[in-house]
Every structure is written in structure tokens, then in C-alpha cells.
C-alpha beads as a LAMMPS data file, in Angstrom:
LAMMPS data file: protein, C-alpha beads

248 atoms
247 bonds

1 atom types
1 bond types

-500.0 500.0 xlo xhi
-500.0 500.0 ylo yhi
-500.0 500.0 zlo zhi

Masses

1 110.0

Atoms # bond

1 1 1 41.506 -20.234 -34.156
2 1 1 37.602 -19.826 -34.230
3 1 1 35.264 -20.625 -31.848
4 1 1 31.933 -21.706 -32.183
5 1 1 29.704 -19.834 -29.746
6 1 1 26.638 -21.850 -28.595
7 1 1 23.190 -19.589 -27.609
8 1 1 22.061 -20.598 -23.981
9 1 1 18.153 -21.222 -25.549
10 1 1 19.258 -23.403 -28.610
11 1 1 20.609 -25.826 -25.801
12 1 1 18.329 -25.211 -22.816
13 1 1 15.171 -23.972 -22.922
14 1 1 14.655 -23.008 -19.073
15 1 1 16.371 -20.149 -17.662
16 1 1 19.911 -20.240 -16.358
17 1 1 19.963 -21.280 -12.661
18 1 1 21.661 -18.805 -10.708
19 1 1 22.827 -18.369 -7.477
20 1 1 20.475 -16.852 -4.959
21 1 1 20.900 -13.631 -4.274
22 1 1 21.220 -12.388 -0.513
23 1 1 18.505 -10.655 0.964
24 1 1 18.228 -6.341 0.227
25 1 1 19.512 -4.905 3.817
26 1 1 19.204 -1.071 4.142
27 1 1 21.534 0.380 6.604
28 1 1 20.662 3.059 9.127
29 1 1 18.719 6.044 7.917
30 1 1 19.780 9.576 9.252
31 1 1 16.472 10.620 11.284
32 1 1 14.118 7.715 9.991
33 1 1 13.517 4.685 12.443
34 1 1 14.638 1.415 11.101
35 1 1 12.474 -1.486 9.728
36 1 1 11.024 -3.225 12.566
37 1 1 9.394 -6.142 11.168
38 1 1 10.028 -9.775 12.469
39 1 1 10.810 -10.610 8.969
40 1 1 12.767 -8.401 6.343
41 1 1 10.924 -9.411 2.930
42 1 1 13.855 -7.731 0.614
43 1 1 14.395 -10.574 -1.024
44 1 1 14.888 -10.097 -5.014
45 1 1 12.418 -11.675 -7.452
46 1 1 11.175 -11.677 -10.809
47 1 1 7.947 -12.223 -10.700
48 1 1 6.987 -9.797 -7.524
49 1 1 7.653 -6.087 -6.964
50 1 1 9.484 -5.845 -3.597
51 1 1 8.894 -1.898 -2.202
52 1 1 10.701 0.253 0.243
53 1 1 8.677 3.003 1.693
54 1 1 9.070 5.891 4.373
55 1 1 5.583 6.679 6.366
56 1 1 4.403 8.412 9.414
57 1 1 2.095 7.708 11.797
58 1 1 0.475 8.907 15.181
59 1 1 2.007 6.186 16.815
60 1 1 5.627 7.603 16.403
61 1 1 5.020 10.881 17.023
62 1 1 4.576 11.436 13.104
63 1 1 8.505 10.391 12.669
64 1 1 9.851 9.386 9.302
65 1 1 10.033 5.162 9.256
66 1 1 10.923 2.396 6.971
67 1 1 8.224 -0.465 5.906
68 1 1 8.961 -3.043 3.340
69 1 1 6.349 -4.866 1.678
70 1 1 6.354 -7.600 -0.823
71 1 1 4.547 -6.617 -3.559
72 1 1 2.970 -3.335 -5.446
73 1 1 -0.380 -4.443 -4.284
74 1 1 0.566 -5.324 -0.319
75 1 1 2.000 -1.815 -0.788
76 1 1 -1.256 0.170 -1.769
77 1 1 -3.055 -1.528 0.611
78 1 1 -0.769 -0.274 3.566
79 1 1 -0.948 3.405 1.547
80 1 1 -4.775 3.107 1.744
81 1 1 -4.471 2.750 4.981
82 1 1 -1.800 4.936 5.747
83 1 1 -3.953 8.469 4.328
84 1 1 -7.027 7.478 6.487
85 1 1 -7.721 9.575 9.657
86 1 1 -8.899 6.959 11.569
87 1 1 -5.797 5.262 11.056
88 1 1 -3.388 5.186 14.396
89 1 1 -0.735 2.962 13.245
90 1 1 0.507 0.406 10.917
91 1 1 2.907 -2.193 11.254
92 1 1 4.757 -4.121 8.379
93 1 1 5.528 -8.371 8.559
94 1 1 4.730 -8.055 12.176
95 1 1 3.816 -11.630 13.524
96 1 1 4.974 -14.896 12.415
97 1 1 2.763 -18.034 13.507
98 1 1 2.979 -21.870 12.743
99 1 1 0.117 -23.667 11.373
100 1 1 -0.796 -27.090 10.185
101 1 1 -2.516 -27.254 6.896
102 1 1 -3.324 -30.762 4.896
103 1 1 -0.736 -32.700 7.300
104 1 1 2.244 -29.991 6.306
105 1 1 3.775 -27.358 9.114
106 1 1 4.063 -24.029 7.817
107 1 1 5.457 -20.573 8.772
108 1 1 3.429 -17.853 8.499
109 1 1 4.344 -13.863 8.487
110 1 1 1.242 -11.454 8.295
111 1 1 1.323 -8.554 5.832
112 1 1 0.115 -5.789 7.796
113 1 1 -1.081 -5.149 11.268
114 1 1 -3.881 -2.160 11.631
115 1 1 -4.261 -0.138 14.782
116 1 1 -7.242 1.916 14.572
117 1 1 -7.757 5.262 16.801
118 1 1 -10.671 3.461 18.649
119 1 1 -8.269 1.015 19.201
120 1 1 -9.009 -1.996 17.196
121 1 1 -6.256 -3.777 15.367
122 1 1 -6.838 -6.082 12.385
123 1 1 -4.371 -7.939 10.339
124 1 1 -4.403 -8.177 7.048
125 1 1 -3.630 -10.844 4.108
126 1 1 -3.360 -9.385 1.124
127 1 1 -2.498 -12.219 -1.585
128 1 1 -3.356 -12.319 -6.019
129 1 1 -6.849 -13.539 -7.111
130 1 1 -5.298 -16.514 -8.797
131 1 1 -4.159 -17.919 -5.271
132 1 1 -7.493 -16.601 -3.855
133 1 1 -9.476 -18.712 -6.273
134 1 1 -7.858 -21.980 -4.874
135 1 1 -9.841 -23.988 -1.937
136 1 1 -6.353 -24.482 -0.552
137 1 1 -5.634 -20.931 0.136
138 1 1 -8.430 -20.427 1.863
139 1 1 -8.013 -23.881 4.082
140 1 1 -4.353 -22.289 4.536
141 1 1 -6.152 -18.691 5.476
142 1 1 -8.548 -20.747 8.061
143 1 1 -5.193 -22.439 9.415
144 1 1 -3.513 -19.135 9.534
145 1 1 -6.389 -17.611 11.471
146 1 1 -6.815 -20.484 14.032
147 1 1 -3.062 -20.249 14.883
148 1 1 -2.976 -16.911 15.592
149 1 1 -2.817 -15.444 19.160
150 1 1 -6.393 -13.948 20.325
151 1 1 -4.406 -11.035 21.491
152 1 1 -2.206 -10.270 18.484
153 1 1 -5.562 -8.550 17.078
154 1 1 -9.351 -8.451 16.849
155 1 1 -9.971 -9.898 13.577
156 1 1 -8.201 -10.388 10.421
157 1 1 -9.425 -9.365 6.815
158 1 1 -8.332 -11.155 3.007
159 1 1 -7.968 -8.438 0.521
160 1 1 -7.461 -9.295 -3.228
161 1 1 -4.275 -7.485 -5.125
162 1 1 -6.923 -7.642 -8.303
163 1 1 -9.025 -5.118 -6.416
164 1 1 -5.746 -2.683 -6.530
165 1 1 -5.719 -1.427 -10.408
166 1 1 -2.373 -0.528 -11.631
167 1 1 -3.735 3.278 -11.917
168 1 1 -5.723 3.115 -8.526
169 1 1 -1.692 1.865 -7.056
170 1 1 -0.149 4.639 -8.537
171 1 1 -2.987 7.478 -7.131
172 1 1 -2.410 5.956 -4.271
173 1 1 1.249 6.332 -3.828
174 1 1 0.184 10.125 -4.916
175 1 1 -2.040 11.138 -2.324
176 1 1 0.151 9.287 0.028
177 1 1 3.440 11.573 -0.696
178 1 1 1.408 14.196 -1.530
179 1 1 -0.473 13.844 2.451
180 1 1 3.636 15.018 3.484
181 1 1 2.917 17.702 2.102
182 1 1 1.026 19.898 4.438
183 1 1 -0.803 22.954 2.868
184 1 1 -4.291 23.818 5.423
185 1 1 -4.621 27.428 3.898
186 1 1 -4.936 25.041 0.524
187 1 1 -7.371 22.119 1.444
188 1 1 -9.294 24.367 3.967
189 1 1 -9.850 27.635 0.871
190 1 1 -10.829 24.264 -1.842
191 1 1 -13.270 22.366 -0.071
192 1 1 -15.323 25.585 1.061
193 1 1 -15.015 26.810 -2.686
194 1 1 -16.770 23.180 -3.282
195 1 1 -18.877 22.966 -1.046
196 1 1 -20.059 26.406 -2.011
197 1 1 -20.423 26.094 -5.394
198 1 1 -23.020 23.735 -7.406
199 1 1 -21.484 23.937 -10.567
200 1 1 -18.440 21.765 -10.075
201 1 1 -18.619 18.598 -12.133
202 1 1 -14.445 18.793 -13.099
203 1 1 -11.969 19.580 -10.943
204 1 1 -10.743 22.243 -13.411
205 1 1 -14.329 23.807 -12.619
206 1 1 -12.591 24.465 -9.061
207 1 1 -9.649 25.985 -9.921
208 1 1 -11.699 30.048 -10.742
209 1 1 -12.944 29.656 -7.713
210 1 1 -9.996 29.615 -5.558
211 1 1 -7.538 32.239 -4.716
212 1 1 -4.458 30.352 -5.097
213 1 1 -2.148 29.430 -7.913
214 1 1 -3.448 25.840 -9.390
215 1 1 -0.625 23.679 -8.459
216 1 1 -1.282 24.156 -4.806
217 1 1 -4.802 23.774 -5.396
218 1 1 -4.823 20.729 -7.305
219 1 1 -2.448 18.974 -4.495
220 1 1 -4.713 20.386 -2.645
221 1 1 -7.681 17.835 -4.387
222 1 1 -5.653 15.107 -4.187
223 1 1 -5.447 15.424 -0.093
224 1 1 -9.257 15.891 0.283
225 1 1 -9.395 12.991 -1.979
226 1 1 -7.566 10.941 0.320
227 1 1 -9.038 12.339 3.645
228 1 1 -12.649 11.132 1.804
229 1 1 -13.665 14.976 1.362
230 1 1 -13.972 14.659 -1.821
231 1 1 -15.187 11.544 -4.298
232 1 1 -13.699 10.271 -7.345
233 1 1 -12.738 7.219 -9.145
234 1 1 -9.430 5.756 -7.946
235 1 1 -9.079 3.290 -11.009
236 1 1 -8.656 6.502 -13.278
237 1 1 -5.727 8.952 -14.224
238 1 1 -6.600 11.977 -11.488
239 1 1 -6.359 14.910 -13.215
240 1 1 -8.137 18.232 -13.924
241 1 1 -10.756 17.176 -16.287
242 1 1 -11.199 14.257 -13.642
243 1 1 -15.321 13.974 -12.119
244 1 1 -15.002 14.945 -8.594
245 1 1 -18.226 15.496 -6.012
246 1 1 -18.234 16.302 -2.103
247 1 1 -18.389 12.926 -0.012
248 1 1 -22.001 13.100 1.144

Bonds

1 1 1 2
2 1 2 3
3 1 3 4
4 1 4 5
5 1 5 6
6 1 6 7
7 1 7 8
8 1 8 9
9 1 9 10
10 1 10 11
11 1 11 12
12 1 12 13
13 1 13 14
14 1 14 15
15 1 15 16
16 1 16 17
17 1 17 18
18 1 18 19
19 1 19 20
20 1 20 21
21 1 21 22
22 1 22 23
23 1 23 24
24 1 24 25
25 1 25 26
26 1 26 27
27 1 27 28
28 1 28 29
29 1 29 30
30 1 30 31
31 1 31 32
32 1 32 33
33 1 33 34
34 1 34 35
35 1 35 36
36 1 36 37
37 1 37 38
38 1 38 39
39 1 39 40
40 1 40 41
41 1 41 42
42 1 42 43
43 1 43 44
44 1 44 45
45 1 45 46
46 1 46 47
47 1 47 48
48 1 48 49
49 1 49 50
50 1 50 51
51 1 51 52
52 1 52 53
53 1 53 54
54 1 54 55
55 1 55 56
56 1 56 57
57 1 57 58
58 1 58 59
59 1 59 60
60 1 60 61
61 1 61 62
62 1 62 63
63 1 63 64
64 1 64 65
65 1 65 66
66 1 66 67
67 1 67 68
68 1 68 69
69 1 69 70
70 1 70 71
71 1 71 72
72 1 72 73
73 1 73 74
74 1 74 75
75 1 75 76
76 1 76 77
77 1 77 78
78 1 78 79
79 1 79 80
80 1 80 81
81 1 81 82
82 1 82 83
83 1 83 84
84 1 84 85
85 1 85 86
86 1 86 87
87 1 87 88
88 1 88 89
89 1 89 90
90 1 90 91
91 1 91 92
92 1 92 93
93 1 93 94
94 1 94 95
95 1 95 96
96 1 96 97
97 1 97 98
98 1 98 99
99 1 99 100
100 1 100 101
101 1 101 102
102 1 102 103
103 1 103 104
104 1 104 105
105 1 105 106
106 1 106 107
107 1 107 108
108 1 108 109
109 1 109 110
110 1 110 111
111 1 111 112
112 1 112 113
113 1 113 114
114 1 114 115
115 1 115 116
116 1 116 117
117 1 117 118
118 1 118 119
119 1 119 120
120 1 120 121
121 1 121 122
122 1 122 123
123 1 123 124
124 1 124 125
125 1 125 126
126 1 126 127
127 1 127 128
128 1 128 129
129 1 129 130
130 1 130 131
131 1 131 132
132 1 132 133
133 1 133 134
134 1 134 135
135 1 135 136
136 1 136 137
137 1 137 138
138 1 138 139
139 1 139 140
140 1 140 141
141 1 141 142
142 1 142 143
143 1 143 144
144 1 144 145
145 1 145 146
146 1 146 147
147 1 147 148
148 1 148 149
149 1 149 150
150 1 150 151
151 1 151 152
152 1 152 153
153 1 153 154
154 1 154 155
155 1 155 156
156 1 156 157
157 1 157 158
158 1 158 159
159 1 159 160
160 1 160 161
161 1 161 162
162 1 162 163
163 1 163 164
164 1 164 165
165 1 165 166
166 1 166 167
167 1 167 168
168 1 168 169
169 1 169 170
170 1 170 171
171 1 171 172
172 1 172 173
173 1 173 174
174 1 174 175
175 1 175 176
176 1 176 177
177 1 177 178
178 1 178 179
179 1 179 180
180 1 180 181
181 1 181 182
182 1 182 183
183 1 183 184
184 1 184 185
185 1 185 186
186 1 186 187
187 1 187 188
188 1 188 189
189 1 189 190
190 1 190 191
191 1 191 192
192 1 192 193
193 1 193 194
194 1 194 195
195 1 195 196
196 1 196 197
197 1 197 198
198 1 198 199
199 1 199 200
200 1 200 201
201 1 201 202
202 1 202 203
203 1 203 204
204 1 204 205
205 1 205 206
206 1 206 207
207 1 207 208
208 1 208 209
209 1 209 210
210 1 210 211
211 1 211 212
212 1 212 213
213 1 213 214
214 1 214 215
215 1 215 216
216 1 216 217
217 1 217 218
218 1 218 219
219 1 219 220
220 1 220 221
221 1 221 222
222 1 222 223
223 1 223 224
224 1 224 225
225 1 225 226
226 1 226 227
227 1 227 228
228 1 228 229
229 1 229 230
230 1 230 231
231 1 231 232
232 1 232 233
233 1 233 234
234 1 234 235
235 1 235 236
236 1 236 237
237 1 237 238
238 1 238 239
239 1 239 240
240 1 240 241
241 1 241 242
242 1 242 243
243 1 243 244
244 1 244 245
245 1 245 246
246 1 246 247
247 1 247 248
């Protein structure tokens, strides 16, 4: 007996509906605090890259903690944030609201919520240029804003995922992991060979210049980069032939 086997596109053009997954739930973490979001974005998808990250932060005492955001970009953005000094804490999916936009009530959850050491906090809505080119997002953005609590934060800010280049994302998550790794001897003995020597144009130019072996003192680059010691252009492969300058 044959059978006469039938390809799923010579049939149906769309994609096979299947059955939604349930959403991605991590269980406890051995000496990392949990996820503490009011929403839990692990959802699967095709079309967006859900990430799980660890971070620290003066607010918990520099513990190990989970954040979840929902795409690459939302992700670099919190990293950006994350390696700044001035940064005291960040909080992931931490306020939903309820707004009314062109006669339709909508649920809301912010990206990220920014505690600076001064004290300020800003939210921030982090969403792809396509949307951000539409007049609706930005009557939806105007909504958002309006229905937010006055004391959830002190202003909120629209960043553009097209402003996050898929190289400047993936420095990012560098200097991030790489800010774990503590080395002062390193970035202290680097930025005074730098700042004592005019004839660095490459960062291999720093390397002679520094008693250590190169691997610490290229990490070492990569944390000044991210403290904003030293300059250079995020939207290109760091390496050592990469143009670096001291941050005036």
C-alpha cells in the first residue's frame, strides 16, 4: 500500500497554527534574587529575541539578580545603563498602567525603570523605528505618559531599538560581563599609561606601555570604555587595531 504524502505549502501557504506555548518560568536560582517584575515577558516568539540576564546593582548590595527583557534591543538599553556609574538601580517590567487611546482600553507594562544616584528615576520605552514612525504610537506614548502615576518617576524617555546596532548590542553585552570582572591594578596601570602617552591612536599602541600581560589589559579597555574613560565607536568590532582617545 502507498501513500501519497501531501507538502504542508503546496496546500496552505500560511504557517501551521500551533498551539501557544506557555510562558518561559525559571525556577529559583542558588544565590541570585528572583525576577521581580509585575509582568514575566518569557513568552516565546518568532519574530522578537526574548533575553534572560543576571546584573548587579548598588541597590542590592551588588547581589547577583534576574531581569528579563523582551527584545535584544530593550536588553542593551538596560546594559547601557547597567555599566554607568551614575547608575543606582534598574528595574525590569516594573509598572503596569491602563490607558485610553482612540476609544480602546489598553494595558500597559514599562520596559525599564531608572534610579539614578542623585535620585531621579525615569522610565523608559524602548520600542522599533517602524512602530516609532506611526502617529499612533506616539498618541499611545502620550496616553501611556498621562496615565502614569506622578510618583512612579520623574519623567519618562522613548528610545529607538534602530539606534542599538547589532555590533554596538553585542559590545555592549561585553563590557557589561566584562564590568564582573574586577581588575583595579588593570584599569588604574592603562588609563595612566594613556593619559601619559600622546602617541596612542590604536589600542594596540597601549599594550608596550603597560606592565601587564595583554589579555588583562585589553579587558582592561573595554571597562574604561564603559565607565566613559576612554572613547570609541560602539557601532564597530572593539578590538586592538580599534581608534580609542581619553574622554575629554
Amino acid at each position: 500500500m502507498s501513500y501519497d504524502v501531501i507538502d504542508h505549502d503546496t496546500f496552505a501557504c500560511s504557517p501551521p497554527k500551533l498551539a501557544k506555548a506557555p510562558m518561559i518560568k525559571l525556577d529559583d536560582i542558588h544565590g541570585v534574587l528572583p525576577f521581580d517584575g509585575v509582568r514575566n515577558p518569557g513568552s516565546r516568539s518568532s519574530t522578537s529575541h526574548r533575553v534572560w540576564l543576571t546584573y548587579k546593582t548598588p541597590a542590592n548590595n551588588w547581589k547577583l539578580k534576574v531581569g528579563i527583557c523582551e527584545s535584544a534591543a530593550e536588553a542593551a538599553v538596560s546594559m547601557e545603563f547597567l555599566i554607568d556609574p551614575d547608575i543606582y538601580d534598574v528595574r525590569f517590567q516594573p509598572l503596569t498602567v491602563r490607558f485610553r487611546c482612540d476609544g480602546k482600553s489598553r494595558e500597559y507594562t514599562h520596559d525599564l525603570l531608572i534610579t539614578l544616584r542623585n535620585g531621579h528615576r525615569r522610565l523608559v520605552f524602548v520600542r522599533n523605528q517602524a512602530s516609532l514612525d506611526k502617529p499612533k504610537t506616539w498618541r499611545e506614548i502620550a496616553a501611556i505618559g498621562r496615565a502614569t502615576p506622578p510618583s512612579a518617576a520623574n519623567d519618562m524617555i522613548v528610545v529607538s531599538a534602530a539606534d542599538y546596532s547589532r555590533q554596538r548590542r553585542e559590545n555592549l553585552f561585553r563590557m557589561h560581563e566584562l564590568m564582573h570582572q574586577i581588575d583595579t591594578e588593570a584599569d588604574d596601570l592603562t588609563l595612566s599609561a594613556i593619559e601619559g602617552t600622546k602617541s596612542i591612536w590604536q589600542m594596540r599602541d597601549i599594550f608596550p606601555h603597560v606592565d601587564l600581560p595583554q589579555s588583562r589589559v585589553f579587558r582592561a579597555c573595554y571597562r574604561l570604555i564603559a565607565r566613559k574613560k576612554l572613547i570609541a565607536n560602539l557601532d564597530h568590532v572593539i578590538h586592538e587595531t580599534s581608534r580609542v582617545e581619553v574622554a575629554a
